[in-house]
TORKEBA-712924 format. One record per residue (C-alpha): residue in one letter; x, y, z. Coordinates in steps of 0.1 Angstrom, whole numbers, plus 5000, padded with zeros to 4 digits. Layout:
<pts>
AXYZ ...
</pts>
This chain:
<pts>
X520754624764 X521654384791 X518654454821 X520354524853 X518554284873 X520453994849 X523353774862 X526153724835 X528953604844 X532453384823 X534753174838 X538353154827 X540653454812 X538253724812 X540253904778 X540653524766 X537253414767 X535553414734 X531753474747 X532453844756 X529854094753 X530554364727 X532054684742 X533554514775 X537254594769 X537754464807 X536254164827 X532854154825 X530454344857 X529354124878 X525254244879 X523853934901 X520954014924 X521554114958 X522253864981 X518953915003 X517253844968 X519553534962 X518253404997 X514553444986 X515053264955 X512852954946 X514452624945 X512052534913 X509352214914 X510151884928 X509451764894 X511051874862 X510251764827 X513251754803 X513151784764 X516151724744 X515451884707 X518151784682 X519351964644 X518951654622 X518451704590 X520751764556 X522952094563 X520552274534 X517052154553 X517652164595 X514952134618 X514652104657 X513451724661 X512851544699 X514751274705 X514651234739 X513251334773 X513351264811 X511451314843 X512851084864 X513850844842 X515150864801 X512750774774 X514550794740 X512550804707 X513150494686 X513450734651 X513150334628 X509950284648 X508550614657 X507650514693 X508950614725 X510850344744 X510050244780 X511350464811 X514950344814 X517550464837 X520250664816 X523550504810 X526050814796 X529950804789 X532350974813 X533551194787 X530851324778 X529751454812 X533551564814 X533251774782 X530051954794 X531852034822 X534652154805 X531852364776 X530252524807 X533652604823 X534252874792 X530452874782 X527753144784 X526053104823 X522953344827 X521753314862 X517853434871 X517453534839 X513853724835 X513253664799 X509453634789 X509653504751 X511353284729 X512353564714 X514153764739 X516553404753 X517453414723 X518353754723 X520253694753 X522153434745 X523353524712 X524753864724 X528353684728 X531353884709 X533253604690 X529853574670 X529853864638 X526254014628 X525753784599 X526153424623 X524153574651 X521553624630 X521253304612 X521953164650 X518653334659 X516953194631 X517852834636 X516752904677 X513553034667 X512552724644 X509552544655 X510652224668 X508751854656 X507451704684 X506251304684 X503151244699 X500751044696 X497051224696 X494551184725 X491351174720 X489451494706 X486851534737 X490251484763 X492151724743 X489451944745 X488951904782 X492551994788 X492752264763 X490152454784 X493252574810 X496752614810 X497052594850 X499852344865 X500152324900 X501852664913 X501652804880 X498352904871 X498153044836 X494953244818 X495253024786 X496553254759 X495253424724 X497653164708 X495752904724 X493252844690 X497152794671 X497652454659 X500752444671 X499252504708 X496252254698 X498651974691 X500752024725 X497551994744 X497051664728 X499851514740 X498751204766 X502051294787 X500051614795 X497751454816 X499951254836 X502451514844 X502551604883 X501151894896 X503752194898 X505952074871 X508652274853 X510052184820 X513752254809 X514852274772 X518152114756 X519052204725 X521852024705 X523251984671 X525352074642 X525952424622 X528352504592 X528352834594 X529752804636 X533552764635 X533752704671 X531352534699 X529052724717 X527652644749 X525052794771 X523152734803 X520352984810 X518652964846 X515153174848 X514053394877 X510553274866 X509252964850 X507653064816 X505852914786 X508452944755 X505652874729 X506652534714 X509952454726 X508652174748 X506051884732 X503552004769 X503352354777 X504852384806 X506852684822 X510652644815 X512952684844 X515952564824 X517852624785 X520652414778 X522152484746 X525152344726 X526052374693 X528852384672 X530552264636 X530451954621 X531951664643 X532651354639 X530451064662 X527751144687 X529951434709 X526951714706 X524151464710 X525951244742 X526451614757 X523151704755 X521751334770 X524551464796 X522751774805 X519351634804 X520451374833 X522151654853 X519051854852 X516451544863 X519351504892 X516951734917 X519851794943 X521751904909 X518952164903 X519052294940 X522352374936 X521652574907 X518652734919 X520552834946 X524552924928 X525653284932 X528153254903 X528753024872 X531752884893 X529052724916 X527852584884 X530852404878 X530952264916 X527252064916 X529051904882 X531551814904 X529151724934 X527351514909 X530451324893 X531551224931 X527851054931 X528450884895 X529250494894 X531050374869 X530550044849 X533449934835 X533749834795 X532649434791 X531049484827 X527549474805 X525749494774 X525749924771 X522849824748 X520449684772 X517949974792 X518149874829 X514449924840 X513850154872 X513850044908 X510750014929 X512750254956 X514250534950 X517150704967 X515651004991 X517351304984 X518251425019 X519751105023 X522651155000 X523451515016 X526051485045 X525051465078 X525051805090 X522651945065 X520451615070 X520051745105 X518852135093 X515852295071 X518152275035 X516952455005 X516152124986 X513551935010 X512852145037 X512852015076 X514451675078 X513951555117 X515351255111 X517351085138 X520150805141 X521850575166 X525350535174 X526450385141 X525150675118 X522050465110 X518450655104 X515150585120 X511850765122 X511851005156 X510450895182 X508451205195 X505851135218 X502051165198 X499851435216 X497051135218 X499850935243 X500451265265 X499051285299 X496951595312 X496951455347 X492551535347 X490451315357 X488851215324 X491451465303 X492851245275 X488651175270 X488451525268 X491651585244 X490051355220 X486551485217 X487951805209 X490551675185 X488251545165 X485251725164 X486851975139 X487151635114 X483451535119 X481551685094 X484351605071 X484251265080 X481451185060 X482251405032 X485751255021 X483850925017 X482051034986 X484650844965 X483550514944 X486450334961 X484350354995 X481650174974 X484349884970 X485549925006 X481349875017 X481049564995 X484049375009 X484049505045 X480449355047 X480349015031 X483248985056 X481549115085 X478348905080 X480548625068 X482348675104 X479448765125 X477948375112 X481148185118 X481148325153 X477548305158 X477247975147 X480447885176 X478848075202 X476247895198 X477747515200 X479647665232 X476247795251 X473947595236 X472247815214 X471448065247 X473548315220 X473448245183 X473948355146 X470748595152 X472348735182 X475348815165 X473948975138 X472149185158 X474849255184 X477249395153 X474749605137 X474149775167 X477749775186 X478849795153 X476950155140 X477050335172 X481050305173 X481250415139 X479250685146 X480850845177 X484350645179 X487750835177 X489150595149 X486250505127 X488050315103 X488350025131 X485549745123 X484149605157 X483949215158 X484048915180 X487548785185 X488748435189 X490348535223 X486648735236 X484948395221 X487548175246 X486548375275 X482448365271 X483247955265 X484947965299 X482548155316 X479247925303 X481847635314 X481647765351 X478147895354 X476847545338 X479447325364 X477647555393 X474247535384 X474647945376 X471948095355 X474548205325 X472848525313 X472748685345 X476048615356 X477448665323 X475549055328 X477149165365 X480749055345 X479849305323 X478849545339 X482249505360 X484249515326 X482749875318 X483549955347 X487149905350 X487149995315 X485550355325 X488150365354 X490950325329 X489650595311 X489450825335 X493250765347 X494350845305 X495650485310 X495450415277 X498650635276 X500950315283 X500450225246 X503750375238 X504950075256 X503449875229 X506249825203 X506049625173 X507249325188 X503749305209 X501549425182 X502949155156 X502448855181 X498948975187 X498749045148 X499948715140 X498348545166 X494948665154 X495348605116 X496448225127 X492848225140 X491448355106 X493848105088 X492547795111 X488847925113 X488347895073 X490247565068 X488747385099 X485647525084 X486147345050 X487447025063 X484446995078 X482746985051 X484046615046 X481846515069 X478746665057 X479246575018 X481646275018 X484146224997 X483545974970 X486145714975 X485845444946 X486745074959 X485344714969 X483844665004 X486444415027 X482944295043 X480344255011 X482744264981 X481144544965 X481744874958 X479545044979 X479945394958 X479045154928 X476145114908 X474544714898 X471644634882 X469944384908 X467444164895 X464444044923 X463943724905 X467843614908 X468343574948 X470243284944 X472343424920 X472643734934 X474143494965 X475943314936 X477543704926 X478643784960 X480443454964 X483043484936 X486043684937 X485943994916 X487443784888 X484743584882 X482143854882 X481243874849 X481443534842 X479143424870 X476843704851 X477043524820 X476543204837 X473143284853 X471843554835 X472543464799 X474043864796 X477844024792 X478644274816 X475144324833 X476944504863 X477744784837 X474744864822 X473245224832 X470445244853 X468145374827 X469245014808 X469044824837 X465544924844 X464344884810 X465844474812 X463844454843 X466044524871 X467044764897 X469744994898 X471444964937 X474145154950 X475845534957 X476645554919 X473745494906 X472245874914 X475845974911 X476346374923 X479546544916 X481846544945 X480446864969 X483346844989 X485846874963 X484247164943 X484147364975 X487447364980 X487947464947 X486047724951 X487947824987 X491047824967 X489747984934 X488448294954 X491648334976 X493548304943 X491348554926 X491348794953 X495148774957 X495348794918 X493349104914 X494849304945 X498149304927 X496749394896 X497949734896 X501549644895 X501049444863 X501949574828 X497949524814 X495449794808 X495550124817 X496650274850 X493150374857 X491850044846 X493949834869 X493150064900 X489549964897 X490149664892 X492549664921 X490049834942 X486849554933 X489749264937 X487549114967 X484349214953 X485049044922 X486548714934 X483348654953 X481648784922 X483248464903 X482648214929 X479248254926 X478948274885 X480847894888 X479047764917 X475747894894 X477147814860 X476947434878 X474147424899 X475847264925 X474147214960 X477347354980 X476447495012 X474847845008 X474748165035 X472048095053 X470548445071 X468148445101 X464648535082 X463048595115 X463448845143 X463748625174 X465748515200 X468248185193 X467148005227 X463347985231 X463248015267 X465148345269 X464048665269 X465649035251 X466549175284 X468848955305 X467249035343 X469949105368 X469548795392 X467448535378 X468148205396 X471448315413 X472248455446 X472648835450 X476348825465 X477348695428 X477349035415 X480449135441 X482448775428 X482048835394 X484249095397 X487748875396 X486848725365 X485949075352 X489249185358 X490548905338 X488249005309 X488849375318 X492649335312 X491749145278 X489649445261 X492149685270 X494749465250 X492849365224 X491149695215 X494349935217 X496949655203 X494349695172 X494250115180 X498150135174 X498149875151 X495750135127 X497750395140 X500850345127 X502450675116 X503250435078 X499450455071 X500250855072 X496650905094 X495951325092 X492651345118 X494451145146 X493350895168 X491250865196 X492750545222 X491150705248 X487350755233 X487350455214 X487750265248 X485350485264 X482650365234 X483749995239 X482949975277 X479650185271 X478749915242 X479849615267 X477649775291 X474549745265 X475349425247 X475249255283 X471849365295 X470549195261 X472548895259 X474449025228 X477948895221 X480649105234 X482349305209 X486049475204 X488449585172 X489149275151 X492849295138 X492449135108 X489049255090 X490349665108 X493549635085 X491549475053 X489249795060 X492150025059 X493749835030 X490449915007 X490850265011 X494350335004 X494950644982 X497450674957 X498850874932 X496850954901 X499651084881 X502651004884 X506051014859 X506750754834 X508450454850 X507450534888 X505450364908 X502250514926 X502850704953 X500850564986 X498750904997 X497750785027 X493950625040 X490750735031 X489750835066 X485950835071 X483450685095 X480650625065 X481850305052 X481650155083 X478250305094 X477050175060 X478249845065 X476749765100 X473549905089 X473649675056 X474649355084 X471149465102 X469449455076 X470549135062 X467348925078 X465549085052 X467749085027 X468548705025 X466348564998 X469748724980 X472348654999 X471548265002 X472848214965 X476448324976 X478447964990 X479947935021 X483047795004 X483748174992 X483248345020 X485748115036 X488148155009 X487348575014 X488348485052 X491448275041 X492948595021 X492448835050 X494048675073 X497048595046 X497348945038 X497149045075 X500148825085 X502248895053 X502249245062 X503949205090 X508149215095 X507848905115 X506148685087 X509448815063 X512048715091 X510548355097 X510648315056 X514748405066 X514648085088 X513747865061 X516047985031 X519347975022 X521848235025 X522248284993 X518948324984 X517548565010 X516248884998 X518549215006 X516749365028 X518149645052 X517549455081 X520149205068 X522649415059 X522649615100 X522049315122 X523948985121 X521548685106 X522248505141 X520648745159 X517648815134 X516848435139 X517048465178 X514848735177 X511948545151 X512748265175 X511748445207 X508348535189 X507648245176 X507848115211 X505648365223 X503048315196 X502947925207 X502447975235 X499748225233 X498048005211 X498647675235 X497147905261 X494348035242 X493647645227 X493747455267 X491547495300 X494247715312 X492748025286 X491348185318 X495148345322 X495248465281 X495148795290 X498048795315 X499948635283 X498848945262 X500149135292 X503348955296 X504249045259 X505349355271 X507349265294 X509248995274 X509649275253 X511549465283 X513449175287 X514749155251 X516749485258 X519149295281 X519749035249 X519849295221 X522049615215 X519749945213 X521049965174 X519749585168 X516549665185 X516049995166 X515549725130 X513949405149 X511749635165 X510750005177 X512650095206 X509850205235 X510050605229 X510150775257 X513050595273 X514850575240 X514650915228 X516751095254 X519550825245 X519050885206 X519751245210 X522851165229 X523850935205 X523251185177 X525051445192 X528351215198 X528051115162 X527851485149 X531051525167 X532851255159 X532351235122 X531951635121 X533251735083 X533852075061 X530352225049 X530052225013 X529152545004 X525452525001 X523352825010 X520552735040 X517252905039 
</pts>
């Protein structure tokens, strides 16, 4: 007896159509759920599994076999070599999705069907009238066959682990009696088991090939609830879906090619919303029809059909092929979509104001706003870093800090003669370094000197040595004048007039920065030319000798000797011959020479491999490595988990490697060399910096001007970096914190000035490394997709960890001094290479330098003419020269009016650019843009306003 809550419903002639349930002389009832029931109805798990079990088999000896199945992508089971073929995206004829469609048009439909057992589907959907007692019955028997499933075993201790629960996702399930079955036993062996998403469904098609049918029978069976049908899938998952089609003996692949046809309608998921959400079988038949609008076609001799096209790297986003309208409303397939376009129907990210930008108009109120935004994530801040990828993350972050904290030390020190050096700076990061970590509103930035702060303190030493100013106490009162303005801009939430800092400002700064990583780390090994020169083999144009050479000189020959350097090199040997009776003396080794009585004399003869060049083979060798091994998770070798370590350590590792070769060799490359003693740089200077010294008292009141200079810098320097980190594509949950973060900086200015520390804000470059070694991804994921990115590990611990680890690197350098210098530069080379090959602008300059025909297809190319792309890289690249002419000259005093001036190039470029050119080149300013968007949008809505498909809204 048919339950009442069951839909059943036929297409077509109702007295016609041969699936009729006995007794129903008229059309059948329609007994569908109300439609208050209809609109609570699940739309099913993002992710569905797909099995397609085929009859194969002599007509005497049939079994259910799995040939295929699909998540997002097909996998078909090579029967010849028993293996499962890579994730391919499925090719299918035209006709055969045409004659499912047709199949379904007359076939069985069974909407929220509450079935609970193998046994009672089958029940159902064997209850059709043109099918006599004796076929129904041997069509239950063939249903209820135990299908062969090909799967390669796991491991018995993994099997075991998984076996101990049958919860997925939403689903959780007490693992059954049935559970000790083999048959149960074997599914939980299956490897695909542990990859699976949470939350996914499974759907069931069943094709093949019966004698005793004399007419094809199709059914499509849609559960009210997702449940376990024993076997029927190789992983015990809930079923949401049955497909089945069988009929007589045909000729060619019709049944199978149908089935493959169902399968890739089902892993369509705006397909299965449609379902989820049809009222009658005839809604059915209209996603078909939604779907075939959506199919391209590849014409015959347009491609070898045999050939498996891999899958794309990005995918299509499902509300993006729904029409406008619904884009713009909560739909039943992906919930809110807020997305937003411009004038020409293009879509961009919204431009909402972030409640950390928003004013309170309180003195001290966006200081306020953040404390209490992220006190809630505090304790948790230290908890989510118990993860072994924040052991990586500590590892790389600080050999680069320490590596960064000498290079700057060791050129603060040439540009104040040693009154702040590599001690200070170690010191001064620790410290600085900890306490922001500790209390900051964005832990994850790393707090550094900066090429642009190390500028400024060169200009100020510059003017206090010209004046015969003691440098430590003026350098004090302008920091004490910093903090304050800084305070002051604190207090007036000015921090708030980030949102005027678009992309277009925070790449230039971006790029401008890595440049100085880039130039840092070469200069650095260049000048190593000059400290191990570069064995250059040749003859002297003053004494005729190689001076890199090795001759055996013999005291007792002077005359010949004069005799040797006389004659061209010719005549060398000969004149050998001549005097000394030998062949070749010049040749001998010294070991030789010295046993015939002479001395060896020259560079050669204590001959040491070329130091310079084996460095930078080592500066290339680790930025190789590290480059290598960070996109070592993409590649096809090893395991998924295997790669992610490996990814993870990629840093770690390629300074690992440097130092096993420069050991293997026992080289004398230049090592890290750690202060070992707790001391002052300068002998003549004291901890604390005393407020006057030598100067006159009216000096604290005109350091002020050039405080506001340096004042102007921090801000631009600290919260370019803030909204750099804060990029809503790094998917940050705990917020920011622009306002406390600069509070923390002026407090640490403040302190690092009263002991003649260096002056410390957010690097760019060693911030975004940080945040790139704790990226989360996607553990699971379904064959053939990529990872997905989760989002950043956010945490203050690694960072604490680190700057504790740089102050107590005095005592830890008996080990550090075996790792070279050459690999730490190298580690400095790859940051600042990844840093500026993250960024858009790096991409459009490449577009300067290639042909046409070779660019990339990227979006950007296909909205905004190439012209205009190249006059907008060429604006920037302006910009960037100029900063770094400015930064590189004695005008540097006026860098920080550049910085400022970015922004208002930036204003400028709106009177160039269309607001749609600007919306790809860069992110329109939002406040001033968004009240135009919405215009925009609702114009577009009007104008390209079509009939609604009929697709129920939750």
């Amino acid at each position: 007896m048919t339950p009442p809550e069951q839909e059943l419903e036929y297409l077509g002639d109702p007295e016609t159509s041969p699936l009729r349930h006995p007794g129903s002389s008229h059309s059948p009832p329609h007994l569908g759920p109300s439609e208050q029931g209809r609109k609570q109805r699940g739309v099913g798990s993002p992710y569905l599994f797909i099995q397609l079990n085929e009859l194969l088999g002599s007509p005497q000896n049939q079994e259910w076999r799995e040939t295929g199945r699909w998540m997002l992508f097909e996998e078909k089971l090579d029967l010849q070599a028993r293996r499962w073929s890579s994730p391919h995206v499925p090719t299918l004829s035209l006709s055969s999705v045409w004659e499912l469609r047709a199949l379904l048009t007359t076939g069985l439909v069974l909407l929220d069907c509450p079935v609970q057992s193998l046994s009672e589907l089958t029940e159902q959907v064997t209850r059709v009238e043109s099918l006599n007692p004796e076929v129904r019955e041997r069509l239950k028997l063939v249903l209820l066959q135990r299908p062969q499933h090909h799967m390669q075993p796991m491991c018995w201790s993994a099997a075991r682990r998984l076996g101990t629960s049958l919860c997925r996702g939403g689903h959780p399930t007490e693992m059954p009696s049935s559970a000790k079955e083999p048959a149960l036993k074997e599914q939980l062996q299956s490897p695909l088991w542990q990859k699976l998403p949470p939350e996914t469904e499974a759907a069931a098609v069943l094709v093949g090939e019966l004698d005793f049918l004399t007419q094809r029978l199709g059914v499509f069976v849609h559960l009210s609830k997702p449940v376990v049908l024993g076997t029927l899938t190789e992983v015990p998952l809930p079923i949401r879906f049955v497909c089945i089609i069988l009929g007589p003996p045909a000729l060619g692949k019709g049944y199978h090619e149908m089935g493959r046809a169902a399968a890739v309608l089902l892993s369509d998921q705006l397909f299965r919303c449609s379902v989820c959400q049809a009222s009658s079988p005839q809604d059915l038949v209209s996603a078909v029809d939604v779907f075939l609008e959506e199919v391209m076609v590849l014409p015959p001799g347009g491609g070898d059909l045999t050939e498996r096209i891999p899958p794309s790297k990005c995918l299509s986003i499902l509300h993006k092929r729904l029409p406008l309208q619904l884009q713009e409303s909560k739909d039943s397939c992906n919930g809110n979509v807020n997305s937003k376009r411009d004038r020409h129907g293009y879509e961009h990210a919204p431009q909402a104001v972030s409640k950390e930008l928003q004013r309170t108009g309180r003195l001290f109120g966006g200081l306020v706003q953040d404390i209490r935004r992220k006190a809630p994530w505090y304790l948790s801040d230290f908890l989510d870093a118990l993860d072994v990828q924040s052991f990586s993350a500590i590892l790389y972050i600080y050999l680069a800090t320490i590596t960064n904290a000498i290079t700057f030390g060791g050129l603060l020190g040439d540009a104040t003669d040693n009154i702040q050096g590599v001690l200070e700076s170690f010191l001064g990061t620790a410290v600085a370094g900890s306490i922001f970590c500790f209390f900051a509103g964005q832990p994850l930035t790393i707090l550094s000197s900066t090429g642009p702060v190390l500028v400024f303190e060169r200009i100020l030493f510059a003017f206090s040595r010209n004046h015969g100013l003691d440098y430590l106490p003026f350098r004090l009162w302008v920091g004490i004048w910093v903090a304050f303005f800084c305070l002051v801009l604190v207090a007036t939430e000015a921090s708030v007039l980030v949102r005027y800092f678009t992309r277009f400002t925070e790449e230039g700064f971006c790029a401008l920065i890595s440049l100085i990583f880039i130039y840092d780390a070469i200069g650095k090994m260049l000048s190593l030319t000059e400290a191990y020169p570069i064995y250059r083999p040749g003859l002297s144009e003053d004494t005729g000798f190689d001076p890199y050479g090795c001759l055996c000189y013999f005291p007792d020959t002077k005359g010949n000797m004069s005799l040797w350097k006389g004659q061209s090199p010719e005549n060398k040997d000969a004149a050998l011959r001549m005097v000394l009776g030998l062949a070749n003396v010049s040749l001998l080794s010294p070991p030789e020479c010295a046993l015939q009585g002479g001395q060896p004399r020259g560079l050669g003869c204590h001959f040491v491999p070329d130091i310079a060049f084996f460095s930078l083979l080592l500066f290339f060798a680790t930025f190789l490595c590290a480059t290598i091994l960070k996109n070592f998770k993409s590649s096809h070798f090893f395991p998924s988990k295997v790669r992610k370590v490996i990814s993870d350590f990629s840093t770690v590792l390629a300074i690992l490697l440097g130092c096993g070769l420069d050991a293997s060799l026992g080289l004398s490359t230049p090592k890290l060399i750690v202060p070992s003693e707790f001391k002052p740089t300068h002998p003549g200077r004291r901890w604390l910096v005393p407020l006057f010294g030598a100067n006159p008292w009216w000096l604290c009141l005109a350091t002020a001007l050039p405080a506001l200079l340096m004042s102007i810098l921090v801000f631009m320097d600290q919260q370019i970096t803030a909204v750099i980190l804060n990029r809503k594509e790094y998917q940050l949950q705990k917020g920011a914190g622009f306002h406390l973060d600069l509070f923390w900086v002026a407090m640490l200015m403040l302190m690092t000035s009263a002991f003649g520390l260096p002056w410390y804000v957010s690097t760019t470059v060693i911030s975004l490394a940080h945040m790139d070694s704790l990226r989360r991804e996607s553990e699971t994921c379904v064959p053939g997709e990529l990872p997905h990115f989760l989002g950043i590990r956010e945490q203050r611990l690694t960072g604490l960890v680190v700057f504790i680890l740089t102050g107590l690197s005095i005592f830890l350098a008996p080990g550090l001094k075996f790792i070279p210098m050459p690999v730490l530069y190298g580690i400095f080379f790859y940051m600042g290479m990844a840093a500026l090959s993250s960024t858009q602008f790096s991409e459009r300059v490449k577009l300067l330098l290639m042909p046409a025909k070779h660019q990339p297809d990227l979006l950007l190319l296909r909205h905004v003419p190439l012209s205009r792309i190249h006059l907008f890289t060429t604006v920037q690249l302006i910009c960037l020269g100029l900063l770094w002419a400015v930064k590189s000259t004695a005008a540097a005093i006026v860098f920080p009016l550049m910085l400022l001036g970015l922004v208002g190039i930036r204003k400028a470029l709106e009177w160039v650019f269309s607001p749609q050119e600007l919306s790809w080149l860069d992110d329109p300013v939002r406040e001033e843009n968004e009240k135009k968007v919405q215009e925009e949008k609702s114009e577009l809505i009007y104008q390209l306003r079509a009939p609604e498909i009929n697709i129920s809204v939750n």
